[in-house]
C-alpha positions in Angstrom: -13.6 6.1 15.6 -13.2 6.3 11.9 -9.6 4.7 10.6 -7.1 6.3 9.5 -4.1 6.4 7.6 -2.1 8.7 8.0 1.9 10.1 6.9 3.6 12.6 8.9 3.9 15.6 7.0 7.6 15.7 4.9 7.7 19.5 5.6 7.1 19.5 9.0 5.1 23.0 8.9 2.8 23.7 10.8 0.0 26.0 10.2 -1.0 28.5 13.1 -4.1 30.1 11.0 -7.2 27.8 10.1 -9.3 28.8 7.4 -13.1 28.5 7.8 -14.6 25.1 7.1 -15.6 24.9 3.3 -18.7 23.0 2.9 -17.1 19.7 0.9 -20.4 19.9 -0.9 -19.3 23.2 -2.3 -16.1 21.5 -4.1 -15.7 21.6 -7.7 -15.7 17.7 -9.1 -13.8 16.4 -12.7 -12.7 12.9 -13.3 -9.2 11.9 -14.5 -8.6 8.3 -15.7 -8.8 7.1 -12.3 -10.1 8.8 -10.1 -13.0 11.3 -9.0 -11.4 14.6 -8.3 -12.9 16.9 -5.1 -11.3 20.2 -5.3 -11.3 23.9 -4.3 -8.2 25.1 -6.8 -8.4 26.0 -10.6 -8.4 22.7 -12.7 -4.8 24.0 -14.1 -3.4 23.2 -10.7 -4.9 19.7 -9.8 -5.3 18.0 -13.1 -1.1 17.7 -13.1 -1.4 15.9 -9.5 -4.8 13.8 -11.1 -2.8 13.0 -14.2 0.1 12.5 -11.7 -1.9 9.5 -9.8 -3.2 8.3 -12.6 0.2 7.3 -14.0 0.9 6.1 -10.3 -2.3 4.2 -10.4 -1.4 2.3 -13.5 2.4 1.7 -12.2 0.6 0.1 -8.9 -1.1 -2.8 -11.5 1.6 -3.2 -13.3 3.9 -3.9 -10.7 1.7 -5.9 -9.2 -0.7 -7.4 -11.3 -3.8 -9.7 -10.7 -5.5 -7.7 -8.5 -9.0 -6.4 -9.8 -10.6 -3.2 -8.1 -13.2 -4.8 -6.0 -15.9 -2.4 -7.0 -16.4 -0.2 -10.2 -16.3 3.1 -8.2 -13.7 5.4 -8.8 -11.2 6.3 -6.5 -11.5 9.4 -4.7 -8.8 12.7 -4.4 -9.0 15.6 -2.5 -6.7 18.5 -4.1 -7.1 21.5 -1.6 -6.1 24.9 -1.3 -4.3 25.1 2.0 -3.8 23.6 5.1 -6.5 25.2 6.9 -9.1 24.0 4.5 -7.9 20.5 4.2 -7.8 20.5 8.1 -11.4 22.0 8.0 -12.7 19.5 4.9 -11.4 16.2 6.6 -12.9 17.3 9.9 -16.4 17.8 8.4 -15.6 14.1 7.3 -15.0 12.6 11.1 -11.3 12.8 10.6 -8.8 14.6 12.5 -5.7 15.0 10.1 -3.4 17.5 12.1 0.5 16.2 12.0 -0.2 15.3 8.5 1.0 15.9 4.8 -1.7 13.7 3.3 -3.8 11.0 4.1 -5.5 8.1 2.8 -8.7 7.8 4.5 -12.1 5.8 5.4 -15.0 6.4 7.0 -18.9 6.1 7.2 -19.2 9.3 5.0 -16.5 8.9 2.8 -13.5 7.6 1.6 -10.7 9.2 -0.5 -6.9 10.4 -1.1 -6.4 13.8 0.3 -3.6 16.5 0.4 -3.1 20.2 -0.1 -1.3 22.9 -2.2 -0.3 26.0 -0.8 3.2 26.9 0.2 4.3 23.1 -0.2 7.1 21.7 -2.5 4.8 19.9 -5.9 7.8 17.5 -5.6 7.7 16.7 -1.5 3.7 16.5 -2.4 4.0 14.1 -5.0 5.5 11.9 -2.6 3.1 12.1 0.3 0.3 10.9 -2.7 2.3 8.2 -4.1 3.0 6.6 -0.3 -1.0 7.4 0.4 -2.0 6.4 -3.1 -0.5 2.7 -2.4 -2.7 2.5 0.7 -5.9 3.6 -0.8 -4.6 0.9 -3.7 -4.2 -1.8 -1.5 -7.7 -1.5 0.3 -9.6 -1.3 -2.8 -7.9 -3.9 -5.1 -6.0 -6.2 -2.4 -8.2 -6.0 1.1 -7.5 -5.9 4.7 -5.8 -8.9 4.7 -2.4 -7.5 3.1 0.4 -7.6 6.4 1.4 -4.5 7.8 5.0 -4.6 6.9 3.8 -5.6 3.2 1.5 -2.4 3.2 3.8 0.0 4.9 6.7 -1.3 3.1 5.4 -1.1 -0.6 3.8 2.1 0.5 7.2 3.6 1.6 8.4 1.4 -1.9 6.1 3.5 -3.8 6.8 7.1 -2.6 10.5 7.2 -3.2 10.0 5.9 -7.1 9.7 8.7 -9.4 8.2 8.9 -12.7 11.1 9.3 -15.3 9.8 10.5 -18.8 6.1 9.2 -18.0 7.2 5.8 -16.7 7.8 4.1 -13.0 11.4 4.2 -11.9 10.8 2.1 -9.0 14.2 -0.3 -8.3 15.8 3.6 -6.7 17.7 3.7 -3.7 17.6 6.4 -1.9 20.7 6.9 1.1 18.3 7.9 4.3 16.5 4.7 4.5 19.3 2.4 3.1 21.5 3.9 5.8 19.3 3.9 8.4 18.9 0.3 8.1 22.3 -0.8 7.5 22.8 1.4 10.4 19.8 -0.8 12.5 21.7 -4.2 11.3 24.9 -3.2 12.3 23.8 -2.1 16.0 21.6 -5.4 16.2 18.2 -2.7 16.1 16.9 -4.5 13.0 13.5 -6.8 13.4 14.5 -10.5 13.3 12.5 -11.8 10.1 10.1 -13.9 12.2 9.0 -11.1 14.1 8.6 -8.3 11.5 6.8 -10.4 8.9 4.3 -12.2 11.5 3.5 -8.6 13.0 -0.4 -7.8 13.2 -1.6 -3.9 13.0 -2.0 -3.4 16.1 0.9 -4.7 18.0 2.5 -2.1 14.6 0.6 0.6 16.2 1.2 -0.5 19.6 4.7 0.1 19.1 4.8 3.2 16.7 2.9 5.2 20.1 5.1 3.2 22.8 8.1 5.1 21.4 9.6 1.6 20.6 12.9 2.7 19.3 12.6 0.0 16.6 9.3 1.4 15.4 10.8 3.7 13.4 13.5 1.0 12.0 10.2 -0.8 11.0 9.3 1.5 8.1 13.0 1.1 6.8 13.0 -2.2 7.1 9.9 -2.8 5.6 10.9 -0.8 2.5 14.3 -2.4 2.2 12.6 -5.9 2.9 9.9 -5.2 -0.4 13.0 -4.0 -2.1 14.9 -7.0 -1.8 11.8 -9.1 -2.3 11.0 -7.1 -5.9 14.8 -7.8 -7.1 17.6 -9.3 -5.2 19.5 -12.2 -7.1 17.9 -11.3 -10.3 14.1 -11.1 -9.4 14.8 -14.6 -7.7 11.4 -13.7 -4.9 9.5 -11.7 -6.8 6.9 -14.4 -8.4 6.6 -15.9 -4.6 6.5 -12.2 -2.9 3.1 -11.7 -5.6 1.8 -15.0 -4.7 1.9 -14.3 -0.9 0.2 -10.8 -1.7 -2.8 -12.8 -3.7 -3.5 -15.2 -1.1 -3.7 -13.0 1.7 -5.6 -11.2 -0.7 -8.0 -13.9 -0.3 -8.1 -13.9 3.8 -5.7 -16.7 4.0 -3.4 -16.0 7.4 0.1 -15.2 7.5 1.2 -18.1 8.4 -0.1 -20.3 5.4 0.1 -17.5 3.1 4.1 -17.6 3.7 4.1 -21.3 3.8 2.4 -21.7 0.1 4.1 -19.0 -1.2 7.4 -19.4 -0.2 7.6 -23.2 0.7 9.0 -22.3 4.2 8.3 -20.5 7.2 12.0 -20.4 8.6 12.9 -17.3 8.2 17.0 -17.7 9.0 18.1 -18.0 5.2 16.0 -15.1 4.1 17.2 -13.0 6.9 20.8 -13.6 6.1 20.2 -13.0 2.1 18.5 -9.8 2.9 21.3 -8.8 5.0 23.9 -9.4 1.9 21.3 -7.6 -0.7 21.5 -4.9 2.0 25.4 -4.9 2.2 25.7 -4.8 -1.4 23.1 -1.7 -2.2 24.1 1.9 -3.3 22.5 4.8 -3.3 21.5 5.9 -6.9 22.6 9.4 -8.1 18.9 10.0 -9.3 17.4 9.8 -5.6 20.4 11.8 -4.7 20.4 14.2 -7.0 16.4 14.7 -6.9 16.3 15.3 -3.4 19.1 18.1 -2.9 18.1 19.9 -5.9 14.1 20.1 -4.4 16.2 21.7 -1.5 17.7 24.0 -3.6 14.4 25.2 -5.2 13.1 25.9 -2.4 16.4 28.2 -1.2 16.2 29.9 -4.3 12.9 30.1 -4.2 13.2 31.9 -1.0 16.2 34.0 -1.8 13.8 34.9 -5.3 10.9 36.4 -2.7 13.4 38.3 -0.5 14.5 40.1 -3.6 18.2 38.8 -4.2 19.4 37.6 -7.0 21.9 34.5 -7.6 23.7 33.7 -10.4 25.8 30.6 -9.5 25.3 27.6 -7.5 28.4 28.7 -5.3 26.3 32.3 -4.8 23.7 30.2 -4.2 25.0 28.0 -1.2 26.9 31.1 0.3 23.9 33.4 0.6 21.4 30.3 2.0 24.1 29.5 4.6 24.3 33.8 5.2 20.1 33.3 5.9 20.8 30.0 7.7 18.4 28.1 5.3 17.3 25.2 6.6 14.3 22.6 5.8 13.4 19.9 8.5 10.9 16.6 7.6 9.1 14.3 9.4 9.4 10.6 7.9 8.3 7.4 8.8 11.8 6.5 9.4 12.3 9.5 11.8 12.7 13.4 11.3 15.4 15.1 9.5 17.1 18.4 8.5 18.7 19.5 5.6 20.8 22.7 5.7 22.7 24.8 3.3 25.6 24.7 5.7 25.7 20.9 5.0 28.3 20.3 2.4 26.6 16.9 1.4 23.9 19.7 0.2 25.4 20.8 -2.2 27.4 17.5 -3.2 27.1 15.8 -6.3 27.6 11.9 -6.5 30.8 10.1 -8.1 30.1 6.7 -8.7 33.3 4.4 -9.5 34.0 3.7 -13.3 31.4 6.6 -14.5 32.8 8.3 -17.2 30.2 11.5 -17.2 30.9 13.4 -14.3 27.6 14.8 -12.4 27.5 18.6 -12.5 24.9 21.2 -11.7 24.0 24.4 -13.8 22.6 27.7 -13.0 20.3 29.0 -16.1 19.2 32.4 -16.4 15.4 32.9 -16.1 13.6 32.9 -19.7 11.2 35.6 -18.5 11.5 38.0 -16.0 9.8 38.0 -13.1 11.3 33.9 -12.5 14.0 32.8 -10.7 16.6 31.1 -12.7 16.8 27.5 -13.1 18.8 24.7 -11.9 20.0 21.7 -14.1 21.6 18.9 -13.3 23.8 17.3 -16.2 25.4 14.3 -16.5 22.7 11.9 -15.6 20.9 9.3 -17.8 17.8 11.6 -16.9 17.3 15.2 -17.7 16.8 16.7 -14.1 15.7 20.7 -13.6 14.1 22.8 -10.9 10.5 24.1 -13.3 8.6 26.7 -11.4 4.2 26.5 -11.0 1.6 28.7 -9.6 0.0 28.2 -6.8 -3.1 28.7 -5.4 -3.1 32.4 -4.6 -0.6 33.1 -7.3 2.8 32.7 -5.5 5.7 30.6 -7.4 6.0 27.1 -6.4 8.8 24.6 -7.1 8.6 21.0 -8.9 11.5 18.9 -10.2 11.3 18.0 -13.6 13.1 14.5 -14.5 12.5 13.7 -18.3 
């Protein structure tokens, strides 16, 4: 069988109508900087993801640098219409990509980065290609060799940074997966070091489909672990966490990758540092902030196509909670619902010692025919709902963060 990498979808959709196969022959191509872009949509819709991966691309080297691509093709992207065809195009390619959002994949025909358009959030997009985007990264600069905690983790690393004015954010915190692993230490459902970080593929796999309960702890963990790795004690790892990446780049095993790297392979004092990093992380009001207000765009969105019209973020909330608007995703880490009856919803962060207090803004629509948009204020970022076209025409929501 052809591998596969796969993320479960973040919207948790799924689509009941499957459009006839397009011949993948029949898709437009275009290059961006890095890659070699296979598409069905107008260029005006996925040169912004291209451009997108491209800047994600070049946040991947720098962050971690010394890694050559290991030949001089270019990376390949799907940007589809729909579901159905994205279905139907990575079935004509041996793969079978139901469940998911977007894939990295490899096979005896071909290779690539793959997602779709219609109907989906550009910002819970963007995040399926930045996690997938690490993978296809990490087979074509680092190898095979690279551990699956390391992979999964800086993939997981990867797709909760944003891009803020053009550059990486990538040090965010975001509360799901911090909780959910403070929550794993605290009941004693964490993975002791010594068994997470010598963990092969497929005893990873074997888990993830033996309902292991600590499967899904693994993804958290993993990120958290890469996260303290990247800049606990003032970057104290990082150096060694690159080193151990390199030689395992090389086909060294884990065993005397860790030992060069990091001088040791007992685990105890690591563990117990990570635990205090762990105890001593926030969530940032970015991540926060980011992720309620895509929820938002999509309610208004919603309320926008059923033909009712809001003019404050109170009127807002109370006429979501009136259609019971809610949005469920699938995550490594395990499924989860947002709903406007939820007051954290519609909750804005107040750090101690800020003196700018977070607030959110209803703007009127510019042009008519929009739904208005929503700002939040008070962050070092500027943060606003934009609105895009889609495929067949229909408004789609981004988040903006300049």
């Amino acid at each position: 069988m052809p591998r596969l990498r796969a993320m479960a979808a973040l919207l948790g959709l799924v689509c009941t109508a499957i459009a006839l196969a397009k011949d993948s022959q029949s898709l437009s191509t275009f290059q961006s900087r890095s890659f070699q872009v296979k598409t069905d949509v107008d260029r005006a819709i996925a040169m912004p993801l291209a451009e997108h991966m491209d800047t994600m691309y070049a946040s991947y080297r720098d962050l971690l640098p010394g890694f050559a691509p290991r030949n001089s093709q270019r990376s390949t992207l799907y940007v589809l219409s729909d579901q159905g065809t994205y279905l139907a195009t990575l079935a004509e390619l041996g793969l079978d990509a139901r469940n998911t959002g977007g894939v990295f994949f490899w096979s005896a025909i071909d290779s690539g980065l793959a997602t779709w358009v219609e109907d989906r959030s550009r910002f819970r997009l963007k995040e399926v290609l930045q996690h997938e985007g690490f993978h296809q990264f990490a087979r074509t600069h680092i190898g095979d060799g690279l551990p699956i905690w390391a992979n999964e983790g800086l993939a997981e690393y990867f797709g909760y940074a944003m891009l803020v004015r053009g550059r990486l954010e990538p040090r965010l915190v975001p509360s799901r997966p911090l909780q959910r692993v403070s929550d794993a230490i605290s009941r004693g459902m964490y993975l002791p070091f010594d068994e997470l970080l010598r963990m092969d593929g497929r005893e990873w796999g074997d888990r993830v489909r033996s309902g292991d309960p600590r499967a899904a702890v693994a993804y958290d963990q993993s990120w958290s672990v890469v996260h303290f790795l990247l800049h606990a004690e003032n970057r104290k790892y990082s150096r060694a966490f690159l080193k151990f990446l390199q030689l395992t780049s090389t086909g060294l095993d884990i065993e005397h990758s860790l030992q060069r790297a990091f001088g040791s392979t007992e685990f105890e004092p690591f563990e117990s540092a990570w635990k205090r990093y762990i105890a001593s992380l926030e969530a940032d009001p970015l991540s926060e902030m980011v992720e309620r207000l895509a929820f938002m765009a999509e309610g208004l969105l919603t309320l926008h196509r059923l033909g009712e019209e809001v003019g404050s973020i109170e009127e807002l909330k109370a006429k979501l909670i009136a259609i019971g608007f809610e949005q469920r995703f699938g995550s490594h880490g395990g499924a989860f619902t947002m709903s406007a009856e939820d007051e954290q919803t519609f909750a804005v962060p107040a750090p101690e010692g800020r003196r700018k207090p977070i607030t959110l803004a209803l703007v009127p629509a510019k042009s008519e025919g929009l739904p208005p948009t929503i700002e939040v204020r008070g962050l070092s970022a500027r943060v606003r709902t934009v609105w895009l076209r889609g495929p067949s025409g229909e408004w789609q929501s981004d988040v903006e963060i300049r």
